[in-house]
mmCIF file as Biopython writes it, N, C-alpha, C and O atoms, coordinates in Angstrom:
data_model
#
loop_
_atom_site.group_PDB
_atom_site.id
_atom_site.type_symbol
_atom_site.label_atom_id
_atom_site.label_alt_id
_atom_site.label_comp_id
_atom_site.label_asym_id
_atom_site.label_entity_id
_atom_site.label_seq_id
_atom_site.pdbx_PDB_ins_code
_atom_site.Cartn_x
_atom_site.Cartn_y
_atom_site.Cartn_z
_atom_site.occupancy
_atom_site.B_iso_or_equiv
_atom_site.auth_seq_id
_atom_site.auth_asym_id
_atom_site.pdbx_PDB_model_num
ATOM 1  N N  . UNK A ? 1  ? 102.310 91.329 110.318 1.0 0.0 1  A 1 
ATOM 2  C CA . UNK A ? 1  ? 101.514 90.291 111.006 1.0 0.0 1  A 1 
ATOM 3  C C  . UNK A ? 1  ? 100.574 89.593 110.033 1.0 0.0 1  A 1 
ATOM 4  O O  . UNK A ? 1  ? 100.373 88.396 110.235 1.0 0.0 1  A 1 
ATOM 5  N N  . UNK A ? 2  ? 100.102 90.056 109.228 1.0 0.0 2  A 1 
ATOM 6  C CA . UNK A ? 2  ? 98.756  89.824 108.195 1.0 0.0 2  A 1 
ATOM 7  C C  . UNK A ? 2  ? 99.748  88.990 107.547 1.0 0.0 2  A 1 
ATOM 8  O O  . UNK A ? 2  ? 100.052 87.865 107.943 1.0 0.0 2  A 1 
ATOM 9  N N  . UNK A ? 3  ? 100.247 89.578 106.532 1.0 0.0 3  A 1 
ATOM 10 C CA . UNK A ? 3  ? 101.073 89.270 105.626 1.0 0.0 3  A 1 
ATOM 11 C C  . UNK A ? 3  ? 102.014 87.899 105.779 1.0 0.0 3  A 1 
ATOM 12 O O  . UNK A ? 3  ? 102.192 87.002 104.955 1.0 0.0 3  A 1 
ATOM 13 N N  . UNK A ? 4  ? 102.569 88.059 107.164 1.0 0.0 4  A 1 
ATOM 14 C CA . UNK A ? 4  ? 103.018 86.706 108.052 1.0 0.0 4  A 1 
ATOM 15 C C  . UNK A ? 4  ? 102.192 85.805 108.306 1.0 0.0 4  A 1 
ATOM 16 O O  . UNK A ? 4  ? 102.719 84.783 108.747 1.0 0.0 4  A 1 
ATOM 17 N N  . UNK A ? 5  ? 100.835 85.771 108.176 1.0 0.0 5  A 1 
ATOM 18 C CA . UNK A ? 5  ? 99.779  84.696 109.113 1.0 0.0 5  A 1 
ATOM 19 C C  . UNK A ? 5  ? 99.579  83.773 107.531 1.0 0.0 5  A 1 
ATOM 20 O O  . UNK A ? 5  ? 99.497  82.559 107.338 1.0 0.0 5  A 1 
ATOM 21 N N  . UNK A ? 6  ? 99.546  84.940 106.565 1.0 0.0 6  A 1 
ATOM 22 C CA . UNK A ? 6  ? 98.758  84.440 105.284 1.0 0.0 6  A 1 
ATOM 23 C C  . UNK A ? 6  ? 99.771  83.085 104.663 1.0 0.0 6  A 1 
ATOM 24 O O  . UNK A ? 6  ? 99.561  81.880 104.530 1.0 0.0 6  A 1 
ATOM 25 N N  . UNK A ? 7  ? 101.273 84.232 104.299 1.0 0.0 7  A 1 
ATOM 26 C CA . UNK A ? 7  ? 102.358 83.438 103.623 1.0 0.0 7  A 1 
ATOM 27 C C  . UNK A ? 7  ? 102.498 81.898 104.727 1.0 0.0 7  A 1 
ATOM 28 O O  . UNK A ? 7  ? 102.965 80.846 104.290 1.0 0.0 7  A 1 
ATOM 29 N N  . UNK A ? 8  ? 102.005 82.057 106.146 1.0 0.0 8  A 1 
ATOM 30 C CA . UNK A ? 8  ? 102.242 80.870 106.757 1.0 0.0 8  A 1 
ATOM 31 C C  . UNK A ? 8  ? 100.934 79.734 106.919 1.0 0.0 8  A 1 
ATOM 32 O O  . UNK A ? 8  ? 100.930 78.504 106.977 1.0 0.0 8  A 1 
ATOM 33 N N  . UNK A ? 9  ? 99.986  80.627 106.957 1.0 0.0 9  A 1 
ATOM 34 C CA . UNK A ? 9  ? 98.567  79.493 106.228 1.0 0.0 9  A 1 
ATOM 35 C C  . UNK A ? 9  ? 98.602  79.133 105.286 1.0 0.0 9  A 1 
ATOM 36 O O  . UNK A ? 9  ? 98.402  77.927 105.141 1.0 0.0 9  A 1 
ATOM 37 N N  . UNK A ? 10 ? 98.883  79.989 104.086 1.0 0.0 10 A 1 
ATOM 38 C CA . UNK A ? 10 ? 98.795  79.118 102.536 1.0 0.0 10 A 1 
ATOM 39 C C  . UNK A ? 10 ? 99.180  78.152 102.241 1.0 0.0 10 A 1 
ATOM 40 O O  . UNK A ? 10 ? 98.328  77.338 101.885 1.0 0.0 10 A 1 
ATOM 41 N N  . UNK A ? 11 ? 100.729 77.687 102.222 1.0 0.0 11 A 1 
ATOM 42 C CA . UNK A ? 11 ? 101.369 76.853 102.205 1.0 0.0 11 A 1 
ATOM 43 C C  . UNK A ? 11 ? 100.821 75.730 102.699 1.0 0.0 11 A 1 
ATOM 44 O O  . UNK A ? 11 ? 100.658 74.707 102.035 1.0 0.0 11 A 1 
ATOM 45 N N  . UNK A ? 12 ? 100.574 75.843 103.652 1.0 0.0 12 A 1 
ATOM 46 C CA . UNK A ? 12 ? 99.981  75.115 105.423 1.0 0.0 12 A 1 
ATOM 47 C C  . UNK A ? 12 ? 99.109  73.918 104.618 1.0 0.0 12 A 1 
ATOM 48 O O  . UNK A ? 12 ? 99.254  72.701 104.506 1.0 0.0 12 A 1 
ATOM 49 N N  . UNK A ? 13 ? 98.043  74.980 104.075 1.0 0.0 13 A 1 
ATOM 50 C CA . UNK A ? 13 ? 96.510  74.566 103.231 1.0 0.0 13 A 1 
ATOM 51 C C  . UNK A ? 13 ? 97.069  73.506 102.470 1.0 0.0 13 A 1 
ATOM 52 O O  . UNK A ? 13 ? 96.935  72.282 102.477 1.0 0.0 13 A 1 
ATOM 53 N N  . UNK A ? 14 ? 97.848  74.458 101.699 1.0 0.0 14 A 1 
ATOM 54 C CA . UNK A ? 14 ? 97.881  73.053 100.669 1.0 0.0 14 A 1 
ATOM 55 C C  . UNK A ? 14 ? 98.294  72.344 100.314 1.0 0.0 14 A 1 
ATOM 56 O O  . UNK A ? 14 ? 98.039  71.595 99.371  1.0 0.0 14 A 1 
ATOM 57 N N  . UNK A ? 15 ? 99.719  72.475 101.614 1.0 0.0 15 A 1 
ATOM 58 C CA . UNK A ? 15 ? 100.384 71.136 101.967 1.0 0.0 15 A 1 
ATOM 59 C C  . UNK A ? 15 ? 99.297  69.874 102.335 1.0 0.0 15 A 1 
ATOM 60 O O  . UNK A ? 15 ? 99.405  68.708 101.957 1.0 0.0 15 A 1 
ATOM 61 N N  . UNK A ? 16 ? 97.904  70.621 103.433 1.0 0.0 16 A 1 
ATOM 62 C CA . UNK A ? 16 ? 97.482  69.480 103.743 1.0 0.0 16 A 1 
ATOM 63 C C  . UNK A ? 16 ? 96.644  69.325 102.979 1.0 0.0 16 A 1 
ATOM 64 O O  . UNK A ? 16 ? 95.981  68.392 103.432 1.0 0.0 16 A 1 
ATOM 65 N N  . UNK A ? 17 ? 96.225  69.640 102.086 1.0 0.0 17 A 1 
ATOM 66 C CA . UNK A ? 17 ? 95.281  69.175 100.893 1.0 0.0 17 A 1 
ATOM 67 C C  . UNK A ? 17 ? 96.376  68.447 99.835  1.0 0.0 17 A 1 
ATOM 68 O O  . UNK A ? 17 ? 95.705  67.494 99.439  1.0 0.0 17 A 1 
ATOM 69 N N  . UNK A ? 18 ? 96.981  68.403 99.519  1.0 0.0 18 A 1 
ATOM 70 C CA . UNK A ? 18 ? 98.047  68.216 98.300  1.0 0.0 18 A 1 
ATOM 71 C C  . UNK A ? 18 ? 98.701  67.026 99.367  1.0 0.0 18 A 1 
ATOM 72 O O  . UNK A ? 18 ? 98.624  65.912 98.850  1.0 0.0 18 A 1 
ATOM 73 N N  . UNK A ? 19 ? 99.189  67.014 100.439 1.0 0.0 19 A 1 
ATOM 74 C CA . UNK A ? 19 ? 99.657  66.170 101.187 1.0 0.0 19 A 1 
ATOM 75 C C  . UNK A ? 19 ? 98.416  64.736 101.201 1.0 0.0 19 A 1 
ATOM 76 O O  . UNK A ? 19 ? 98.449  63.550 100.874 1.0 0.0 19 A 1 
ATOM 77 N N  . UNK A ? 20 ? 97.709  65.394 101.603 1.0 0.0 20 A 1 
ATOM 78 C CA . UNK A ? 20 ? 96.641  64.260 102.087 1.0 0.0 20 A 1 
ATOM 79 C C  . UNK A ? 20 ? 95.979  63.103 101.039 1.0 0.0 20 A 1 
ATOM 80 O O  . UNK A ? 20 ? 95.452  62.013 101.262 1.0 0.0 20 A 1 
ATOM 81 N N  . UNK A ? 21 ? 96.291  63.953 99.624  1.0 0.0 21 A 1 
ATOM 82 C CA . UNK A ? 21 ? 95.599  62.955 98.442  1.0 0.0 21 A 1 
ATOM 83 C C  . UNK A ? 21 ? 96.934  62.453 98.101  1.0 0.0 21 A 1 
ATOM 84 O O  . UNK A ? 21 ? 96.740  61.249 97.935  1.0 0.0 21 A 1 
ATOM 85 N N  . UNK A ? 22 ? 98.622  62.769 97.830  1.0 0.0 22 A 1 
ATOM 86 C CA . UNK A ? 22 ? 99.139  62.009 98.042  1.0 0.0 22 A 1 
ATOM 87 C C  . UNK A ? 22 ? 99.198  60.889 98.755  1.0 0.0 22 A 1 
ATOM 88 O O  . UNK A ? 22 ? 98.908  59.785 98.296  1.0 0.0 22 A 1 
ATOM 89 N N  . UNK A ? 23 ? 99.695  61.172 100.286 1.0 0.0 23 A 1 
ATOM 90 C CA . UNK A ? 23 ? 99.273  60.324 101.262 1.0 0.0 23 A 1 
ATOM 91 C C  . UNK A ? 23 ? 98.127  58.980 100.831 1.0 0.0 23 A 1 
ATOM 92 O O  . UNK A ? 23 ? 98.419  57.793 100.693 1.0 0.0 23 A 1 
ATOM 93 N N  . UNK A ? 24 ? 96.830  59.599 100.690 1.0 0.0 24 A 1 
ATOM 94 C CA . UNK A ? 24 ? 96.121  58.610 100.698 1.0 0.0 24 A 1 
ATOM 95 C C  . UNK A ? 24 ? 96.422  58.175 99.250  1.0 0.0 24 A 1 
ATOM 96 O O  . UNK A ? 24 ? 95.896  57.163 98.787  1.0 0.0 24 A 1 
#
């Protein structure tokens, strides 16, 4: 469960950080 929440937030993060300054 832990291990599952993390590997699926991380990504998440910094898609939308890394996404978002692309983007903009």
């Amino acid at each position: 469960g832990q291990y599952t929440t993390s590997a699926s937030v991380w990504p998440l993060v910094m898609v939308s950080r890394s996404g978002s300054n692309f983007t903009n």
